[in-house]
mmCIF file of the C-alpha atoms, coordinates in Angstrom:
data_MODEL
# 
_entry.id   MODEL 
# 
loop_
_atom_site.group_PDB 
_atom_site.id 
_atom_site.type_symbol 
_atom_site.label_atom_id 
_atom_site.label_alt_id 
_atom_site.label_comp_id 
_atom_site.label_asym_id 
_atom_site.label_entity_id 
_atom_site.label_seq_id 
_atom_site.pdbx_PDB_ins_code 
_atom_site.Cartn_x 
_atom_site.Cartn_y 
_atom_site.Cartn_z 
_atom_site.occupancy 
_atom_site.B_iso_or_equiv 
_atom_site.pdbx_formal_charge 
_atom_site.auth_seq_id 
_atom_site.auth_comp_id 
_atom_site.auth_asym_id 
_atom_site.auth_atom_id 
_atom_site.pdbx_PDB_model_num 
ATOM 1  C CA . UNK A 1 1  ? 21.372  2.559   -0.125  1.00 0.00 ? 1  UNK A CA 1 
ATOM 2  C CA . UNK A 1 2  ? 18.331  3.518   -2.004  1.00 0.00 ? 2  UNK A CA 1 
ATOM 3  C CA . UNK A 1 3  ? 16.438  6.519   -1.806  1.00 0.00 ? 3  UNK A CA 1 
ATOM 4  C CA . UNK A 1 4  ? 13.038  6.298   -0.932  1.00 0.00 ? 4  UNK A CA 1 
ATOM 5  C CA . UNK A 1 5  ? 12.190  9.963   -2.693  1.00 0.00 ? 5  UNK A CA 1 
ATOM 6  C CA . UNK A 1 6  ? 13.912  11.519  -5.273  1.00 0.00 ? 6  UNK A CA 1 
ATOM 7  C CA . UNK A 1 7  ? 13.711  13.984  -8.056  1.00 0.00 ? 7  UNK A CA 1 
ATOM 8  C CA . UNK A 1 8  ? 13.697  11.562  -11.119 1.00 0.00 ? 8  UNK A CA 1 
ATOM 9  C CA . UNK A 1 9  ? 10.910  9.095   -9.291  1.00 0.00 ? 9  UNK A CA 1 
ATOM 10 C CA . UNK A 1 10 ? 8.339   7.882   -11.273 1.00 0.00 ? 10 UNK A CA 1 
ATOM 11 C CA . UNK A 1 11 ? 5.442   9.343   -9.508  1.00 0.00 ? 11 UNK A CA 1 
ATOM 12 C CA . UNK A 1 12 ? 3.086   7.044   -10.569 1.00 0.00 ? 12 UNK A CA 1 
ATOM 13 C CA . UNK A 1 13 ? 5.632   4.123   -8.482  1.00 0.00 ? 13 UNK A CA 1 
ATOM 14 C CA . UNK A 1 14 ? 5.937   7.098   -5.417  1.00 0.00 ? 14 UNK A CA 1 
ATOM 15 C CA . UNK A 1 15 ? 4.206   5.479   -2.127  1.00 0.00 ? 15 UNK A CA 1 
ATOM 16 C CA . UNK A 1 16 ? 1.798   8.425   -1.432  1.00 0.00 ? 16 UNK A CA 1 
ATOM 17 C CA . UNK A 1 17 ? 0.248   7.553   -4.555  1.00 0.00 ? 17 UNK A CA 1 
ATOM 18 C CA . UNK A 1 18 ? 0.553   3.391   -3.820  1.00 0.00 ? 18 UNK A CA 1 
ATOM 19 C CA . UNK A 1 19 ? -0.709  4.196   -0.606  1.00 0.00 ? 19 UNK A CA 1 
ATOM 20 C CA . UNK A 1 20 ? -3.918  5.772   -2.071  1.00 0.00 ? 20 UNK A CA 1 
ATOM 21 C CA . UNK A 1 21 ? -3.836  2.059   -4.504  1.00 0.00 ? 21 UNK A CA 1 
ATOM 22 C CA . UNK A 1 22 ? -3.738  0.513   -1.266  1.00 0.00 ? 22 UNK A CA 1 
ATOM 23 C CA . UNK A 1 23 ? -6.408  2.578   0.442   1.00 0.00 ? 23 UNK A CA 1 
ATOM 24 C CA . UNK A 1 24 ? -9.048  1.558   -2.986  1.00 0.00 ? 24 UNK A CA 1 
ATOM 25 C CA . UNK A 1 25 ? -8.312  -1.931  -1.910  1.00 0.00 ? 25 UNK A CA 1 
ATOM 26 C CA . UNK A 1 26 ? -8.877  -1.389  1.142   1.00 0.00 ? 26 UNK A CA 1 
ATOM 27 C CA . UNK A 1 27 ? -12.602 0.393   0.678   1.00 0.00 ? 27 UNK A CA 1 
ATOM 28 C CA . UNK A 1 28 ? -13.673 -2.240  -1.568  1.00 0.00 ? 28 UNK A CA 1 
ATOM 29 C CA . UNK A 1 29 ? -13.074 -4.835  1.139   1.00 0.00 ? 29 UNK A CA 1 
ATOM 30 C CA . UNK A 1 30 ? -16.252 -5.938  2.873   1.00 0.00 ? 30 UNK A CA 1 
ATOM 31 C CA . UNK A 1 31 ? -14.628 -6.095  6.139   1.00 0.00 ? 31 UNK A CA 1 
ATOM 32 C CA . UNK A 1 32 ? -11.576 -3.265  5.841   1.00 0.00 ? 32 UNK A CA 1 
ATOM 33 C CA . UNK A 1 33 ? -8.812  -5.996  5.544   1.00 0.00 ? 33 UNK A CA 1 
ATOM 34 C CA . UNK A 1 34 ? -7.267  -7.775  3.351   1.00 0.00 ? 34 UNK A CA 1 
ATOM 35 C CA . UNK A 1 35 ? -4.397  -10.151 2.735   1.00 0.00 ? 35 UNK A CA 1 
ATOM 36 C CA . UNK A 1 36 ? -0.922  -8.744  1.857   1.00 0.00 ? 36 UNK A CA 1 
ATOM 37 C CA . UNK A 1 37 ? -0.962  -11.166 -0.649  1.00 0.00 ? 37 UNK A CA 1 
ATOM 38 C CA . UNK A 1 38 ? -4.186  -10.677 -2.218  1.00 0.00 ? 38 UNK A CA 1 
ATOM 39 C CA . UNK A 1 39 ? -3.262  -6.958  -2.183  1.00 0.00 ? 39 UNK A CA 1 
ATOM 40 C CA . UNK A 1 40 ? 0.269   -7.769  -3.632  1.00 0.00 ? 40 UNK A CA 1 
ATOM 41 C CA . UNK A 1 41 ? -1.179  -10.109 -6.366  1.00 0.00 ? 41 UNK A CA 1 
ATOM 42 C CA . UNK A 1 42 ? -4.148  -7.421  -7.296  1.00 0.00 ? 42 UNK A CA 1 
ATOM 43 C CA . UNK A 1 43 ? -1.803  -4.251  -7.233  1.00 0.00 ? 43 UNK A CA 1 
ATOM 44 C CA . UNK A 1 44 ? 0.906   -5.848  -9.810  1.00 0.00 ? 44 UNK A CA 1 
ATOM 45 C CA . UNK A 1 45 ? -1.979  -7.475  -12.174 1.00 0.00 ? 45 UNK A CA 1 
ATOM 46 C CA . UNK A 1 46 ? -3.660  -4.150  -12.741 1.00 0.00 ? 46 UNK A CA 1 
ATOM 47 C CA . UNK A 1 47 ? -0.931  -1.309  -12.152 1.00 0.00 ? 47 UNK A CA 1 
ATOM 48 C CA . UNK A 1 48 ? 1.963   -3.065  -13.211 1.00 0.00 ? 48 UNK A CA 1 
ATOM 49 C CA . UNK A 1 49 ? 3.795   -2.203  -9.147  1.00 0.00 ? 49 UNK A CA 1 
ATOM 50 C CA . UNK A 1 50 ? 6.701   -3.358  -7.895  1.00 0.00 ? 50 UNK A CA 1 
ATOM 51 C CA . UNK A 1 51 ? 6.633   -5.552  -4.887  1.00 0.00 ? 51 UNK A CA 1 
ATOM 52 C CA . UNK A 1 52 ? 9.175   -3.020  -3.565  1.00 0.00 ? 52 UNK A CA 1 
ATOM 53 C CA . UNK A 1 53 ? 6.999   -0.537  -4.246  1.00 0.00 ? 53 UNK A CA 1 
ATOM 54 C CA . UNK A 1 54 ? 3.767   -2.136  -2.631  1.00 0.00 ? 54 UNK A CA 1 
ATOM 55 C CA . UNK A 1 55 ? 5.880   -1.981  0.594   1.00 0.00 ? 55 UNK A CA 1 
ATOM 56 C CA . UNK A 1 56 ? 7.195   1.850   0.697   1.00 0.00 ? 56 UNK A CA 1 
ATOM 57 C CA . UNK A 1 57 ? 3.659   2.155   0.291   1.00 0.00 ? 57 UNK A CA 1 
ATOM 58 C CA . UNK A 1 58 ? 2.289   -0.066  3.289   1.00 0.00 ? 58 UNK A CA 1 
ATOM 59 C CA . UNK A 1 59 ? 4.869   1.641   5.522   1.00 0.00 ? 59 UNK A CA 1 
ATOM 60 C CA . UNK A 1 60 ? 3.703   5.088   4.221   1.00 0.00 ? 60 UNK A CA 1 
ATOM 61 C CA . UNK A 1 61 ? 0.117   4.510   5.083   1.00 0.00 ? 61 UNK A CA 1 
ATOM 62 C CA . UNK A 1 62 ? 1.418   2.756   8.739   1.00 0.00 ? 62 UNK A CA 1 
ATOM 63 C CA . UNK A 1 63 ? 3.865   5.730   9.329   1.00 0.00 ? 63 UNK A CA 1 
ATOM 64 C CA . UNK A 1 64 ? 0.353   8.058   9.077   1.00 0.00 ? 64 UNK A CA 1 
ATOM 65 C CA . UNK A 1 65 ? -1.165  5.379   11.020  1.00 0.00 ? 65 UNK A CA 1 
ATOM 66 C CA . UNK A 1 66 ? -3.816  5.209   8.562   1.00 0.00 ? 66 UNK A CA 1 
ATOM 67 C CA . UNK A 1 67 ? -3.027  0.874   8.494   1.00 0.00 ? 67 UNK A CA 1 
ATOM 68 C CA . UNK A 1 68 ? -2.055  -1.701  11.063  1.00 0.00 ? 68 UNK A CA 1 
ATOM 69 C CA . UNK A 1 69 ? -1.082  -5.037  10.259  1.00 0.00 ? 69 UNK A CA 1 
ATOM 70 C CA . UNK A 1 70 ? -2.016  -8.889  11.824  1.00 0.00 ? 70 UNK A CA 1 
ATOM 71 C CA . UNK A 1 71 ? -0.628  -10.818 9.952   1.00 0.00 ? 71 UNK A CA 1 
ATOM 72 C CA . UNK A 1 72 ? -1.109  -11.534 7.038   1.00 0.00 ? 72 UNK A CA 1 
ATOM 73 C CA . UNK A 1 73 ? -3.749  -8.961  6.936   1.00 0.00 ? 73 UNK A CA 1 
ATOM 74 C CA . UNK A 1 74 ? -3.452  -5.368  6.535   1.00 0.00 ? 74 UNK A CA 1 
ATOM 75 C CA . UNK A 1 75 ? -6.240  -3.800  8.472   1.00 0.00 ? 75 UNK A CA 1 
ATOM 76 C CA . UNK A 1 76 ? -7.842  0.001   7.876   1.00 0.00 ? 76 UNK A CA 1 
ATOM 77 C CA . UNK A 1 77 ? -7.638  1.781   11.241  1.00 0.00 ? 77 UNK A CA 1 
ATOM 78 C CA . UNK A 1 78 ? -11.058 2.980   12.524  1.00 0.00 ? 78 UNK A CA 1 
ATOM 79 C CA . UNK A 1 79 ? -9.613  5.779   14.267  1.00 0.00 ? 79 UNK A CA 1 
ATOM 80 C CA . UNK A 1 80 ? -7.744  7.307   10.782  1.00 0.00 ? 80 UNK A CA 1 
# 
């Protein structure tokens, strides 16, 4: 099984840091959604991210509860 940290991670690649991609996204939104896959297809045309990598940092930015998804959106939580 994979580790989700480790000492020899690439930090640009660690999902605090696609988490705070995400969040950039997510501010230049008019609405404060947008579609996984328009975030997906953005994030690996300009940074080069792994799809794997998109997703440790969705779940990083739910586990804060910073993000909630309906599908296939990934919404900004007014409360965070």
């Amino acid at each position: 099984m994979a580790n989700l940290f480790t000492k020899d991670e690439d930090l640009m690649k660690s999902a605090p840091f696609i988490g705070s991609e995400i969040l950039k996204q997510l501010q230049s939104s008019d609405d404060g959604r947008i579609s996984i896959f328009d975030l997906a297809k953005n994030l690996r045309k300009t940074n080069k991210i792994t799809a794997r990598s998109i997703y440790y940092g969705m779940l990083f930015l739910y586990s804060l509860d910073i993000v909630e998804f309906d599908e296939p959106y990934l919404i900004k939580n007014v409360a965070a």
